[in-house]
N, C-alpha and C positions, 0 to 999 in steps of 0.2 A: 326407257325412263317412264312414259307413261304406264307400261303393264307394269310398274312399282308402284304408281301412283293408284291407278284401277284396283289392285289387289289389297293394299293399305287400306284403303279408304269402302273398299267392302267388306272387309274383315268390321272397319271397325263399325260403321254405320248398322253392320245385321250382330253385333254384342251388344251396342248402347239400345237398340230398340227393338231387337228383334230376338235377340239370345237370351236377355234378361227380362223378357217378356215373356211369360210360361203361357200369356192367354194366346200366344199366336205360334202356332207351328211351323211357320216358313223360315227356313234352315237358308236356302239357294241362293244366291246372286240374281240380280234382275237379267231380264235382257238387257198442253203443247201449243203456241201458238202455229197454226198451218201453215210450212213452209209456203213462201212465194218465189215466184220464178226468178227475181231479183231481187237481192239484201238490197236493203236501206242503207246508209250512211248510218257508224255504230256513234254514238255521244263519246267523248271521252269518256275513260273511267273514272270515276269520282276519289275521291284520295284519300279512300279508305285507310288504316293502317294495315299494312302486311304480316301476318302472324308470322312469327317465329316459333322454335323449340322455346326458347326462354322468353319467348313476350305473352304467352298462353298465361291465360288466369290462374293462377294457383288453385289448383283443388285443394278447399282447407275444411270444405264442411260436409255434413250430411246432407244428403240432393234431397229437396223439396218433393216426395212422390207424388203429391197430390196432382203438383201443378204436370207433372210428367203424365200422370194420366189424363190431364185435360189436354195438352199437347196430342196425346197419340190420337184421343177423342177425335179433336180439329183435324192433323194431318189425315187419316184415313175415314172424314164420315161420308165419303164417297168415292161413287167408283172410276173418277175421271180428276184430273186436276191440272190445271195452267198456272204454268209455271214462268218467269224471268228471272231469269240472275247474271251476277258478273261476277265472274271466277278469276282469282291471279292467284298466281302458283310463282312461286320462288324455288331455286333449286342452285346447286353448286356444288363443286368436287375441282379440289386443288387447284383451287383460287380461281375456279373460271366460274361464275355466275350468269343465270339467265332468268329471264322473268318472261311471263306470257299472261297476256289479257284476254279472257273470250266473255264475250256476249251468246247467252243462250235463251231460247226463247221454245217452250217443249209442253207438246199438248198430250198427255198419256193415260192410259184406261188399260185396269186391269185385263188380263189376258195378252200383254205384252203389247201393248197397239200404242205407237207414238209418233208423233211429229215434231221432229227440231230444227229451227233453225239457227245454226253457227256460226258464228262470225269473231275470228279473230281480231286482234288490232294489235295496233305498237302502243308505248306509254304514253307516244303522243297525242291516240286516238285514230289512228291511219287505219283504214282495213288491210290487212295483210292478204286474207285466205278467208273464203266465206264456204260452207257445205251446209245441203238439207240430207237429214235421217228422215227415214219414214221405214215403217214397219205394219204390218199389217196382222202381226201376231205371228204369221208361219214366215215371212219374207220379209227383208230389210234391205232396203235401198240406200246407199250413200250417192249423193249427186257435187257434184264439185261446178258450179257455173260457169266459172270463171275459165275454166278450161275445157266447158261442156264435156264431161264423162261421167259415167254412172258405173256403179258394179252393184250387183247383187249378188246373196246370201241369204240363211239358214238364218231364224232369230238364235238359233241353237249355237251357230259359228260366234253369231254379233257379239249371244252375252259370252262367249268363253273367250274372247278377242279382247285389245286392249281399244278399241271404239267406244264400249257402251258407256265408256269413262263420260263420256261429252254431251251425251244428253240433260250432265246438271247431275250434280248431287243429291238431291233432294228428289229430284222423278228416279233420279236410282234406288235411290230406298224407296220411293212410292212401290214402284215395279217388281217390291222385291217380294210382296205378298202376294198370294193370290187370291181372286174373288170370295172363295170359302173361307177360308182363315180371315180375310180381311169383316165379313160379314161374324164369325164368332170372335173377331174381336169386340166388334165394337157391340155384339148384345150384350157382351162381358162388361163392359166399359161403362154400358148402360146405367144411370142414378148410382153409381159406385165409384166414388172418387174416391176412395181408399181403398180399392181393390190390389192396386201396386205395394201397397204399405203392407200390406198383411200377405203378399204370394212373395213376396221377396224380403223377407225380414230377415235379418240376418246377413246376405245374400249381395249386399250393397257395396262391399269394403273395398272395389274398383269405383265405384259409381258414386260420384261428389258434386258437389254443388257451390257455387259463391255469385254473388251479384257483382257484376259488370257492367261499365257504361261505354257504349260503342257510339262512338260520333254523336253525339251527345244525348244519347237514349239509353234509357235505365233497362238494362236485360235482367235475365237469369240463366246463368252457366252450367250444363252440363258437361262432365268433364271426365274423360275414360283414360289412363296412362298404365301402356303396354310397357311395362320394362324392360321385359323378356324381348320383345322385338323392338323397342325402342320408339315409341311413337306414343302421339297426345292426339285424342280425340276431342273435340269441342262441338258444341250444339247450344248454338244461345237461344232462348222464348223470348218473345215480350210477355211479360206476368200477364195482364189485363187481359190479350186476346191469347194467350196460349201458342200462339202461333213463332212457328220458326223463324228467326231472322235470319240466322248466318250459319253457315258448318264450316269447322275450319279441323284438320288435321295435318300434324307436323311432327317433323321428323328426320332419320338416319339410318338409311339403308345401303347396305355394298357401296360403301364409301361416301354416297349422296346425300346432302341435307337437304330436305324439301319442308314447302310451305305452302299448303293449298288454305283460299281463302274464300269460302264461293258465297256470296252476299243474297239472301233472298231482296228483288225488286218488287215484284209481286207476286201474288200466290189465288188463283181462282178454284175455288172447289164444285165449282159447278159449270162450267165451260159447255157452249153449245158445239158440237160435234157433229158436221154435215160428213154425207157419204164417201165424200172426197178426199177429207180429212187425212184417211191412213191410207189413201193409194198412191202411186208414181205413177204417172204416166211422160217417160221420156219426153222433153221437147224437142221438134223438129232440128237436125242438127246435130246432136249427140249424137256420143260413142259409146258403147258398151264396151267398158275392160275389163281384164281379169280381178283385177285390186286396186284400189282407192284410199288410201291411205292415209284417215287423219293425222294433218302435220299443221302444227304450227307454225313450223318453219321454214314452210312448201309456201314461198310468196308466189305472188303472178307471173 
């Protein structure tokens, strides 16, 4: 279920921002706060509402380009960014439903380099399962504490696996461009806030817009619906800062309806990055296994 969820959700994140972006070249899938030896106790999750297939905004209008090009301005005018959020995903097939909370907290820098730390919970706030990611660009570490064991890997395996789901939505799309394209976008992007309007004219009649109010804050909805494979993309801004609140994408695949809902907490575009950042160094204790396997539903 998650590599339907990884694969949904990167299709659509690299159409809305990356496919219908003619200023940026990167086509690929991607492969932080620094993890710590111990998680913390996660907060409950706040009581968001859960998107649905039919609770999605209605795409009824023409999307705002302008404010989309100040968006992509802010998400990439750097090459590193800190990231939190709290993800619940809804999902269900012949009448059994499951729902899952994670807390992610993910320090990332072009050139594939990231630190996450994950942590599951129940609805009630319980930690279930905690794991830190770290990557160092050529290698990728999963650590699971709780059981002390580690495996490592290829950045090459991570992004083609259904893992690199969990680093966060948002550092997934960060990651999805590289340093070069990320630098001509943004000279493109440069004093031209109608640059989108005039490279895509025409070119929009997926891509819609409508104002939405999430927990009691006034957004603006971007809004992608895949027919053909049956899925709704969403990306809401706050107008004033440009800046991404929430990505949500929903849907119906080989029988499953699902609902990911991943809440921007914060969002740091300028994060200080010590040496240590993107390394692993085993703690005393551990075991090295073959495979590590993010689960949700791998309790203690």
């Amino acid at each position: 279920m998650v590599d339907m969820f990884k694969l949904s959700t990167g299709i659509a994140l690299s159409v809305i921002l990356i496919g219908l972006t003619p200023i940026s070249r990167a086509q690929q899938p991607p492969a932080s706060l620094a993890p710590t030896p111990q998680a913390q106790p996660a907060q409950k999750p706040s009581a968001s509402p859960t998107p649905t297939p039919q609770a999605l905004p209605s795409p009824t209008n023409t999307p705002d380009l302008g404010l989309l090009t100040r968006a992509l301005g802010v998400f990439w005018k750097t090459d590193r960014a800190e990231t939190e959020s709290q993800m619940t995903i809804d999902a269900g097939s012949d009448g059994v439903n499951v729902k899952m909370y994670a807390r992610i907290k993910t320090i990332a820098q072009t050139g594939n380099k990231f630190a996450t730390e994950l942590i599951f919970t129940s609805p009630e706030g319980k930690i279930t399962a905690t794991y830190q990611i770290i990557s160092n660009g050529k290698k990728v570490w999963i650590y699971r504490p709780e059981r002390r064991q580690y495996t490592e890997t290829t950045i090459a395996n991570f992004n083609n696996g259904s893992d690199s789901f969990w680093i966060g939505t948002s550092s997934f799309l960060f990651m999805s461009i590289n340093e070069a394209d990320r630098r001509e976008t943004m000279s493109n992007l440069a004093g031209n806030n109608n640059i989108l309007t005039s490279l895509l004219k025409g070119q929009t009649g997926d891509l819609q817009g409508t104002r939405r109010k999430l927990e009691g804050e006034e957004l603006y909805n971007y809004s992608y619906e895949n027919k053909t494979e049956n899925w709704i993309f969403n990306s809401s801004v706050q107008p004033e800062t440009a800046a991404v609140k929430q990505i949500e994408i929903a849907g119906k695949s080989n029988g499953v309806t699902f609902a990911i809902a991943d809440k921007i907490i914060s969002r740091n575009s300028n994060p200080t990055i010590l040496r240590k950042t993107f390394r692993f160094s085993p703690p005393r204790g551990t075991k090295k296994v073959k495979s590590l396997e993010i689960d949700p539903f791998n309790f203690k």
